[in-house]
C-alpha positions in Angstrom: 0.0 0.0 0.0 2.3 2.9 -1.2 1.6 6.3 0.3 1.3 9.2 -1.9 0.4 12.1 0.2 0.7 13.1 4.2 -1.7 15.7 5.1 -0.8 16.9 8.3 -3.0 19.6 10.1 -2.4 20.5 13.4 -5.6 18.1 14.8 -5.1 15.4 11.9 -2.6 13.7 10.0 -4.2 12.3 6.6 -2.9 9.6 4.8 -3.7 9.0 1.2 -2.5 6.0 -0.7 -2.9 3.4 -3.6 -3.7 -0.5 -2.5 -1.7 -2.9 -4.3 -5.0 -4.3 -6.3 -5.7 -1.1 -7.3 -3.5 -1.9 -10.4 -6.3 -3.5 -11.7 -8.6 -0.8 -11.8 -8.9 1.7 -14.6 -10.7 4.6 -12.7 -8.0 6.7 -10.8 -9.0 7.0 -7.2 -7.1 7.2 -3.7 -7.8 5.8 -0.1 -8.0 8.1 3.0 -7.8 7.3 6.5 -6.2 8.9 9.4 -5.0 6.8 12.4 -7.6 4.3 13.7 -9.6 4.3 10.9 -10.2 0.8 10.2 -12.0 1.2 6.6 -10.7 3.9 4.7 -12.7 6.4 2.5 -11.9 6.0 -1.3 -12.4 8.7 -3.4 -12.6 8.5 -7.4 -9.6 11.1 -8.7 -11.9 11.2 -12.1 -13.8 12.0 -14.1 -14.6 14.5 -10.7 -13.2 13.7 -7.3 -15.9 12.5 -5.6 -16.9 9.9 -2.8 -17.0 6.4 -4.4 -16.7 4.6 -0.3 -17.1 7.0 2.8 -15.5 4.5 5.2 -15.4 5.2 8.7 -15.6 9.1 8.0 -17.6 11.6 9.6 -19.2 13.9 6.8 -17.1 16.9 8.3 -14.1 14.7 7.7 -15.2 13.8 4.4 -15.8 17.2 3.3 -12.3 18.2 4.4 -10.6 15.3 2.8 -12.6 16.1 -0.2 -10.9 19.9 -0.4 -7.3 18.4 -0.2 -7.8 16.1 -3.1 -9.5 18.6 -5.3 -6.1 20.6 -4.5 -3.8 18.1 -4.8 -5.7 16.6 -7.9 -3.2 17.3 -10.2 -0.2 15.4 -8.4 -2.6 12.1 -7.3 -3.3 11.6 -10.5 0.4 11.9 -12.2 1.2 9.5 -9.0 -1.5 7.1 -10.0 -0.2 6.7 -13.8 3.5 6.1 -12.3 1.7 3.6 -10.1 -0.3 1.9 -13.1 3.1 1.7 -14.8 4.5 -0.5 -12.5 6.9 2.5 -11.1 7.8 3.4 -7.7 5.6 6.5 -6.0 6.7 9.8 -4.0 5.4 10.5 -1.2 4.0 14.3 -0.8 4.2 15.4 2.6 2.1 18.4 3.3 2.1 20.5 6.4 -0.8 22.9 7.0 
């Protein structure tokens, strides 16, 4: 499960990242969680980010997790095509 970005806030720290099977599907998307969150949130990078899975995730959280990947949109996605090509990811480490 290769990270891609650290969101850290002073209250949070978000983790977004790519599951192995992922691979294997065509529609870009990321996982979120932030420790302790047993089932992450996944979030479809295209055609629109949007909610595909909300997870354990309050709305308030989702709304906020929502707003970082519409910034970061841009990088996810160029991570996600180095990720479908079999390449090693960087991690983006973001402190707000």
């Amino acid at each position: 499960m290769p990270k891609i970005l650290v969101y850290i806030t002073a209250k949070v720290v978000w983790t977004f990242l790519f599951w192995g099977s992922d691979s294997n599907e065509n529609r870009a998307h990321v996982h979120v969680g932030k420790k302790g969150t047993e089932n992450l949130c996944k979030i479809w990078l295209e055609p629109d980010v949007e909610i595909a899975v909300s997870g354990d995730l309050t709305i308030t959280q989702i709304n906020e997790i929502l707003l970082v990947t519409k910034k970061y949109r841009k990088q996810l996605l160029e991570q996600w095509n180095v990720f479908k090509n079999g390449k090693k990811v960087k991690i983006i480490k973001v402190y707000e």
